[in-house]
C-alpha positions in Angstrom: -23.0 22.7 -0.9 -21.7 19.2 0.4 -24.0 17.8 2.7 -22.5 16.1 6.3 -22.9 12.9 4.8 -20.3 13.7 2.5 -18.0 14.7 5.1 -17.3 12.2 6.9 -16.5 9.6 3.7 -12.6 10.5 4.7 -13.0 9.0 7.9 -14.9 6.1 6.9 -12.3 5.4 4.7 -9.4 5.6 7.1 -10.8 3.3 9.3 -11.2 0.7 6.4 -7.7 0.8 4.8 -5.4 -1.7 6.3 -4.2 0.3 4.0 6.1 3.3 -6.6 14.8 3.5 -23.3 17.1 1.3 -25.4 14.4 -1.1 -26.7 12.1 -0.6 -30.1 8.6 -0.9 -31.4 10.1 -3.7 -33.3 11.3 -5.5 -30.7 7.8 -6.0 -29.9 6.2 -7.0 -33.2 8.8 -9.6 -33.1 8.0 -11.8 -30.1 4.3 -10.8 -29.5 1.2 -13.2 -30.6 -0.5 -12.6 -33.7 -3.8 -11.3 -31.9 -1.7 -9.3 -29.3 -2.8 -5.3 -29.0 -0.9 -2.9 -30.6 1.3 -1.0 -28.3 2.0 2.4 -28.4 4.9 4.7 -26.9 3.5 6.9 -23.9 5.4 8.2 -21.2 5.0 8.7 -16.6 6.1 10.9 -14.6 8.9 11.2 -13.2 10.4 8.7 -15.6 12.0 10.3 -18.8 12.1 6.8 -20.3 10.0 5.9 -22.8 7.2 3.1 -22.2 5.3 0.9 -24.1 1.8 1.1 -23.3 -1.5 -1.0 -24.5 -4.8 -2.3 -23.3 -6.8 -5.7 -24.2 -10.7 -6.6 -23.7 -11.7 -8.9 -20.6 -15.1 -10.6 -20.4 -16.2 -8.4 -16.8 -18.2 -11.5 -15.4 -18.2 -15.4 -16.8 -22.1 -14.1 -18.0 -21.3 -13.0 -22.0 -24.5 -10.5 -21.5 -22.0 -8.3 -18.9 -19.7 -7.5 -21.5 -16.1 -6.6 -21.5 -13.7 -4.1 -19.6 -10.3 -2.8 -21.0 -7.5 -3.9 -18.9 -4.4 -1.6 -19.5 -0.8 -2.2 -19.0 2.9 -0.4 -19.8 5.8 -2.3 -20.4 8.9 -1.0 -19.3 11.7 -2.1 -21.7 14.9 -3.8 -20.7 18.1 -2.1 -21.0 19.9 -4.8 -22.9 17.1 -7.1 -23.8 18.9 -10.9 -23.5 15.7 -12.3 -21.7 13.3 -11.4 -24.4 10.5 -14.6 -23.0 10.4 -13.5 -19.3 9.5 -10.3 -17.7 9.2 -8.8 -14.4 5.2 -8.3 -13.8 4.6 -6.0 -10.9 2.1 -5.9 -8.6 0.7 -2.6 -6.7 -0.8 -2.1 -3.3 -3.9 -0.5 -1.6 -5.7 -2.2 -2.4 -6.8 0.5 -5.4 -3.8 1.4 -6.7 -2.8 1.5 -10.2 0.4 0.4 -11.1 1.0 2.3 -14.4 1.1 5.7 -12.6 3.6 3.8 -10.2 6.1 3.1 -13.0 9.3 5.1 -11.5 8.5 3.7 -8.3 8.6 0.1 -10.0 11.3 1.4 -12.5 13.7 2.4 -9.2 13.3 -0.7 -7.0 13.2 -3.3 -9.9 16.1 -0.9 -11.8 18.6 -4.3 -11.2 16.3 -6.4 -12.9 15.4 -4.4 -15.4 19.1 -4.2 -16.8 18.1 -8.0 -18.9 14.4 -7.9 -18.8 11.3 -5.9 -19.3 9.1 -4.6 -16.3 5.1 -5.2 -16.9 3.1 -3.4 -15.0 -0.9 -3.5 -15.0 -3.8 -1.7 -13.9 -5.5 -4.2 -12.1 -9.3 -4.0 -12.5 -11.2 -1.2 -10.8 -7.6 1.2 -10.9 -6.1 3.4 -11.9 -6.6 3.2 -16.2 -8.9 0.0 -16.0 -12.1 0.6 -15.2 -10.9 2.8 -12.5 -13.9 2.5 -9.8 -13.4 5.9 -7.6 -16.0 7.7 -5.0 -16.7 11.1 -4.4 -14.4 12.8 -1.8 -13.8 15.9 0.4 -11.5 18.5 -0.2 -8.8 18.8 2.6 -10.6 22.3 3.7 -14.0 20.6 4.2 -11.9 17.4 5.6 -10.0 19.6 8.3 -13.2 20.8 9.6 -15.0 17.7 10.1 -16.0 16.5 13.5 -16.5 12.5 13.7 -17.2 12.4 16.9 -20.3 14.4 17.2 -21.4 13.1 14.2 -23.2 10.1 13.4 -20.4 7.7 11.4 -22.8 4.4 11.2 -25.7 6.5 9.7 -23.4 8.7 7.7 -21.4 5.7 6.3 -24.4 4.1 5.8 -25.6 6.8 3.5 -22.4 7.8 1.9 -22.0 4.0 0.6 -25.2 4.1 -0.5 -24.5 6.9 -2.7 -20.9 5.9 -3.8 -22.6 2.5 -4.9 -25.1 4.1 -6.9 -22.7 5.9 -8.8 -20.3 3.2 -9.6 -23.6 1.3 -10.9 -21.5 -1.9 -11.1 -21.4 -5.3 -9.1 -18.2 -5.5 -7.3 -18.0 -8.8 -7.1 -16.2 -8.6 -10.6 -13.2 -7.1 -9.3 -12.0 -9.2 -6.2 -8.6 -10.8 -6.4 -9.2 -14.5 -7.5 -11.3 -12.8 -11.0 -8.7 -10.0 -11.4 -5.8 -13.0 -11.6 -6.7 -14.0 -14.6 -6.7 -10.2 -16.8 -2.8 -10.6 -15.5 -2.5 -14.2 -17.4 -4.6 -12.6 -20.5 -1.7 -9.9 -20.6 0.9 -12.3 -20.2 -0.7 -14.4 -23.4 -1.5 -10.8 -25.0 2.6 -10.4 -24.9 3.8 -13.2 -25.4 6.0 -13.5 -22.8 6.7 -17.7 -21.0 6.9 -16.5 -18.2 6.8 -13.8 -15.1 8.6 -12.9 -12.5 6.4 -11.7 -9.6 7.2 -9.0 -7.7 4.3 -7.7 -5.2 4.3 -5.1 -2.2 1.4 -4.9 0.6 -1.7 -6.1 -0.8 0.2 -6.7 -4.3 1.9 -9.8 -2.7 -2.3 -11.3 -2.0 -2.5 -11.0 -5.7 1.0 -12.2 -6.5 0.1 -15.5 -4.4 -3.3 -15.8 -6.0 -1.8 -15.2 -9.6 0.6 -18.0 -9.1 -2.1 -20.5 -7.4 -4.3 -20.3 -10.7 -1.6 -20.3 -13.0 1.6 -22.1 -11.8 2.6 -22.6 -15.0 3.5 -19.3 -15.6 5.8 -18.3 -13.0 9.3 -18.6 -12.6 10.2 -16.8 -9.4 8.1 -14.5 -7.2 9.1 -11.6 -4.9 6.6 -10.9 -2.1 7.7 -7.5 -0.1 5.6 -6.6 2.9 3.6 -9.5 2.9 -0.2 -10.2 3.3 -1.1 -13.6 4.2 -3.9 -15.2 2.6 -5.3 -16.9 5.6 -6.0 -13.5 7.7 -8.0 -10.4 7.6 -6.3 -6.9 6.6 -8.4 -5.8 10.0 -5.1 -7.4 12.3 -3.1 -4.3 11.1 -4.1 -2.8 13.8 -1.5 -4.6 16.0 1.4 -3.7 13.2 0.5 -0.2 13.5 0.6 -0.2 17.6 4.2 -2.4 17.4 5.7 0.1 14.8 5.1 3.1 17.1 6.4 1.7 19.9 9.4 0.3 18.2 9.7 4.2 17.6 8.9 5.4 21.3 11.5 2.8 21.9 14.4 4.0 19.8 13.7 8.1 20.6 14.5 6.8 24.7 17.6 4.8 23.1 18.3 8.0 21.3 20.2 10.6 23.8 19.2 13.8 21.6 15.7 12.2 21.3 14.9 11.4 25.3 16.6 14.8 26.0 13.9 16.6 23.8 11.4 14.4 24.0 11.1 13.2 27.7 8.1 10.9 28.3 6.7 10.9 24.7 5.2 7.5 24.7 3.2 8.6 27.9 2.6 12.2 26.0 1.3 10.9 22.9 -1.5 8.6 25.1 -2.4 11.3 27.4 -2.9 13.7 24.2 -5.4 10.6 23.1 -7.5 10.9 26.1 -7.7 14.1 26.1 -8.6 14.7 22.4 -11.3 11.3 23.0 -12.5 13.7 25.8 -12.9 16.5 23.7 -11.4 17.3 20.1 -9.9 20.6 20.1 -11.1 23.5 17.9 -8.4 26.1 16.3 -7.4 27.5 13.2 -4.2 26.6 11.1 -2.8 28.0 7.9 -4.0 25.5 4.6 -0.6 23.3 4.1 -0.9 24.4 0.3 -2.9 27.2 -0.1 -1.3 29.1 3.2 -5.1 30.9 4.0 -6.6 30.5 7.5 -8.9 27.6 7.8 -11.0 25.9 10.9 -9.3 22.8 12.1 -11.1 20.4 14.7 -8.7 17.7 16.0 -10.4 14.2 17.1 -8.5 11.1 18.2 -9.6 9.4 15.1 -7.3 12.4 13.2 -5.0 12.7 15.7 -4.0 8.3 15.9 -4.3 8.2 11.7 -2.4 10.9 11.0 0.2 9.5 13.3 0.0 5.9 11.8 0.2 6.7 8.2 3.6 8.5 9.3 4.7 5.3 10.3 5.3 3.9 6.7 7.9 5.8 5.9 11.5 7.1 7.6 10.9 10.8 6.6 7.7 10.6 8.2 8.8 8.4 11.5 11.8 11.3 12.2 9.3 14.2 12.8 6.2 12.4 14.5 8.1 13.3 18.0 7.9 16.8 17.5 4.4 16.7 16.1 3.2 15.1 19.2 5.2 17.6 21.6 3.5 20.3 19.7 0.2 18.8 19.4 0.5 19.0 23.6 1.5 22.3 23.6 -1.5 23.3 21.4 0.4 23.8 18.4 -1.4 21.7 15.9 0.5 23.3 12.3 2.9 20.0 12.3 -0.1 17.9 12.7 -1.8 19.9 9.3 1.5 19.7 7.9 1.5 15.9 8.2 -2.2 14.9 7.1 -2.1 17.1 4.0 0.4 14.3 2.6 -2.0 11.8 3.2 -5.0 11.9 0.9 -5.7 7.9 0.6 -9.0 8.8 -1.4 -7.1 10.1 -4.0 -4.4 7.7 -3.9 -6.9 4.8 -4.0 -9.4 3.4 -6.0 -12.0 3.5 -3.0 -14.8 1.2 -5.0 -12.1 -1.1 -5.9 -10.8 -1.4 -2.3 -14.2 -2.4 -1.3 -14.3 -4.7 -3.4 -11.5 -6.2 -2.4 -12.0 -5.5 1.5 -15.9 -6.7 1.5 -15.6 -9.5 -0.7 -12.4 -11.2 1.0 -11.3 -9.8 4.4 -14.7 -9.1 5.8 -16.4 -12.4 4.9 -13.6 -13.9 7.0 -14.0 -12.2 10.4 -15.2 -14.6 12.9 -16.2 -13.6 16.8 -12.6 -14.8 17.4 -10.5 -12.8 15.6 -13.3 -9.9 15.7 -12.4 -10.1 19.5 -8.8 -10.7 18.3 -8.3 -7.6 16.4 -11.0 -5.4 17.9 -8.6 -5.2 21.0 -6.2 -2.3 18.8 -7.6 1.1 18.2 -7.4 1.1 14.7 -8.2 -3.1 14.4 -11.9 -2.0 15.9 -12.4 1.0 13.7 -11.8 -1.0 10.4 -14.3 -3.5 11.6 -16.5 -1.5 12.3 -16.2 0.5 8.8 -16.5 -3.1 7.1 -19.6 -3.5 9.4 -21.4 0.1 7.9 -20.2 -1.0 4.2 -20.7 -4.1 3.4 -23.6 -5.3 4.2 -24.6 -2.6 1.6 -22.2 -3.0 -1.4 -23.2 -6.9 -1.4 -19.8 -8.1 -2.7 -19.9 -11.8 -3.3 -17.8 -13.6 -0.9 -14.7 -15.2 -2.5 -14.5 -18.8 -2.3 -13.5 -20.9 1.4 -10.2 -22.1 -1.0 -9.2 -18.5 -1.3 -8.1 -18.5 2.5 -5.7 -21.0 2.1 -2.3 -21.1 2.3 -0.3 -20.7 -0.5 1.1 -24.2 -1.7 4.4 -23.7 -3.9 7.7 -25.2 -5.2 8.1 -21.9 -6.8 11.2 -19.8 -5.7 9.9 -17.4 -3.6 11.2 -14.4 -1.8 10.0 -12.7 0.7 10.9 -9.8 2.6 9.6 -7.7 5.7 10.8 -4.3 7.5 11.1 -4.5 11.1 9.0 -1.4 11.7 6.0 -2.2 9.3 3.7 -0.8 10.2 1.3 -2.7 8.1 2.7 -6.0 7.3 5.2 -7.2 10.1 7.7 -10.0 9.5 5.2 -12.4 11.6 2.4 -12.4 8.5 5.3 -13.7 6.2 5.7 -16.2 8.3 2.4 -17.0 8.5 2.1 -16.9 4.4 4.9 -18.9 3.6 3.9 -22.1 5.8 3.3 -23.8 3.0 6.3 -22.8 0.2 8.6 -25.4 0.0 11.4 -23.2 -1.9 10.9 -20.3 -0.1 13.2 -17.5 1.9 12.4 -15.0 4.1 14.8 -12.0 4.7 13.8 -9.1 7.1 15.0 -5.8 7.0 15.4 -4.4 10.9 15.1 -1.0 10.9 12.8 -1.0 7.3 9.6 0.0 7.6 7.2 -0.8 4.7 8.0 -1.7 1.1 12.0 -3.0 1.8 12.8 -2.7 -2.0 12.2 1.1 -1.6 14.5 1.8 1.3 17.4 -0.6 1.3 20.1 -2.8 -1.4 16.8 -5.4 -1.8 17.3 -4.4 -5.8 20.2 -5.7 -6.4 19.2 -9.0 -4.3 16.0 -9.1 -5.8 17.6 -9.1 -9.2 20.2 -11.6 -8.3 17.1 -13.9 -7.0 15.6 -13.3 -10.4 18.4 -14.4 -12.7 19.5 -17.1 -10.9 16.3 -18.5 -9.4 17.6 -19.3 -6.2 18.9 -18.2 -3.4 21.7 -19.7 -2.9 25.2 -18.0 -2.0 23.7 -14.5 -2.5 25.0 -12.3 -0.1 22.2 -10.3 2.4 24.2 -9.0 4.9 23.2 -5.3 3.8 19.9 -5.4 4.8 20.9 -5.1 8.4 22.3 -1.5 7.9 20.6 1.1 9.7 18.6 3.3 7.3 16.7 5.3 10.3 16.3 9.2 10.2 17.8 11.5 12.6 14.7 12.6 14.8 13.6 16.6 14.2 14.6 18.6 17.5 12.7 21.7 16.1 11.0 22.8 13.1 14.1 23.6 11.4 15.5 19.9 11.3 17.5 17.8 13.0 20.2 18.3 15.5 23.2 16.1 15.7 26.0 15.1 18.2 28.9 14.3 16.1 30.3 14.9 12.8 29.4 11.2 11.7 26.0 11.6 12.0 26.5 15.4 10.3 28.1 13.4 7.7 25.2 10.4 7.9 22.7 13.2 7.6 23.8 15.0 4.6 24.2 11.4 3.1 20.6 10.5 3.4 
């Protein structure tokens, strides 16, 4: 039987996250290294193309006596190979994602690019097939049940990282950004390849930035989408999240359908946070997958996450009025309905984003932007979950340097949605203060990840095979790409026969 500690690991992790074949074998023995891996065919789901797929030993520290990791990667193959020295390297999120399993995420919003060159993906270390450094977590039965506000989260947390450490048996200081950099230049040599162009999302871009700071050299454009500044903390997400939701309060009262249905949500969604602060409500709802009966307390903490990670995408964003209207009512099966497609604990390489969170983001809190970002509900709640882990995992703060801005003549590109909810167009701003060839493009009704949601492919492979930016035409990033807001449980309802027609479209 789990014990309570173990319970409330999903909600110390919420609170820490700031939080996807026409060539041959032989194409490859022709333009890779002598001492390059041998590369193998293997296959991802949900894309029927064939990939190329290897791995190559890194030292794990600079000391010889830690010894080495393997570092895997896939190549995706170009469809008509002309740029055989350059590839497309991609760069995943999370932190603690993996990038292989992400191929037909990378494979659709690089699908432009990949029509001349090949797409590289890597594990970084400490995910997904390299050294993948994962804790133990709850099953969404015993998560549903738990109660974080009766229980005691700093003694808890304290305890679960204990026990997540122990079983990871590893320093973590091995796998923050500035050491991880350089398994992405070993892969590049490993290859063959001159050079890379970057393409990074969310925490990706950090990596993407630090990747082309160590090695210059090796870079010939770089795509930054939803971008993380390296001069701030992942804790100020908290003020992304509250401007994202109330750029959606403010188009449902803009929306005539919406208002009618939804009168006062913005008000409704903070009196159902008081209340639920006051007291977390107690009921039973059918298991989103299994269908049986199951106990389901609902806490603010539950209530305000559930809500956020909604935020990220416009599938999500069109039904979070109803789950709040329903959620008043005392009908909490939306609410189940949403948080059972959010299990971050599986999605992420928890040890790795530690790492990555306690050896970077935390180190760099000062009482200033502690105040700063303590001031949203979700800024304080990551803080404080940096407070209860770190101290413990004893992750070796990265160097002072590492919080500068990135300085670059590189082309770069960067682009933001208007509703992140995670990286706002302000951070890319911030980031780019110091890139001399630089262009920022923002997407108004995007959310997060632009490449996934609007014609950013085709400009990001325009950017790539031209290097520049100049005289390519962005006007289609300004189209609407917004969700017609659920008026019931059976979908939306519409006015007109354009948005019938706009609906079916989408």
């Amino acid at each position: 039987m789990k014990s309570t500690i173990n319970r409330c690991k999903s909600m110390i992790s919420i609170a820490m996250m700031p939080v996807l074949l026409a060539a041959s074998t032989a194409l490859y023995a022709q333009k890779k290294p002598n001492n390059s891996p041998n590369l193998t065919p293997c296959y991802m789901e949900g894309l029927s193309d064939r990939l190329m797929c290897g791995s190559i030993a890194q030292p794990l520290s600079d000391d010889p006596n830690d010894g080495v990791i393997d570092i895997h990667f896939a190549v995706i193959p170009a469809i008509k190979p002309s740029n055989p020295d350059e590839a497309v390297l991609g760069f995943a999120g999370g932190p603690g994602q993996g990038a292989i399993d992400l191929a037909a995420i990378f494979n659709r919003n690089l699908r432009f690019a990949r029509e001349t060159r090949d797409i590289v993906l890597v594990d970084q270390r400490g995910t997904g097939y390299s050294h993948q450094l994962q804790c133990d977590s709850d099953d969404l039965k015993t998560q549903f049940v738990f109660n974080d506000v009766i229980a005691d989260l700093q003694a808890m947390g304290a305890e679960d990282t204990q026990k997540c450490k122990a079983k990871l048996n590893i320093d973590l200081s091995h796998f923050t950004t500035p050491v991880a950099a350089k398994d992405f230049e070993a892969v590049r040599k490993a290859l063959g390849y001159k050079g890379f162009h970057l393409f990074g999302v969310s925490y990706g871009t950090r990596i993407a930035q630090e990747y082309m700071r160590q090695f210059p050299e090796s870079v010939l454009t770089s795509t930054l989408d939803g971008v993380v500044p390296m001069q701030q903390s992942l804790a100020a997400i908290g003020g992304a999240i509250d401007g994202s939701l109330a750029a959606l309060f403010k188009r449902c009262e803009a929306d005539t359908l919406c208002a009618e249905h939804y009168p006062n949500l913005e008000n409704n969604f903070h009196a159902l946070l008081a209340q639920l602060e006051q007291q977390p409500v107690k009921t039973q709802v059918r298991h989103p997958r299994t269908h049986d009966v199951i106990a389901f307390t609902i806490t603010k903490m539950k209530f305000y996450s559930a809500i956020r990670f909604a935020l990220y995408s416009q599938a999500q964003r069109a039904i979070v009025p109803i789950v709040i209207e329903k959620a008043l009512s005392g009908d909490f099966s939306p609410l189940a309905g949403m948080m059972a497609n959010v299990d971050l604990t599986e999605a992420l390489a928890m040890g790795m984003h530690n790492a990555i969170v306690c050896g970077e983001d935390w180190p760099n809190l000062t009482p200033q932007t502690r105040q700063e970002y303590g001031k949203t509900y979700m800024g304080k709640a990551m803080i404080a979950g940096f407070d209860i882990a770190c101290p413990i995992l004893n992750v070796q703060a990265v160097d002072k340097a590492f919080y500068q801005p990135l300085k670059t003549s590189t082309p770069t590109l960067l682009l933001s949605g208007g509703r992140d909810p995670a990286t706002p167009a302000s951070w890319a701003e911030l980031a780019m203060v110091e890139m001399t060839n630089a262009t920022h493009l923002v997407a108004p009704t995007a959310t997060h990840g632009v490449g996934s949601q609007t014609c950013a492919p085709k400009i990001i492979a325009k950017f790539i095979a031209q290097q520049s930016m100049q005289d390519i035409d962005t006007d289609c990033l300004e189209e609407p790409n917004d969700k017609p807001f659920f008026m019931n449980i059976n979908g939306v309802a519409v006015a007109n026969k354009q948005l019938t027609d706009t609906a079916n479209k989408e």
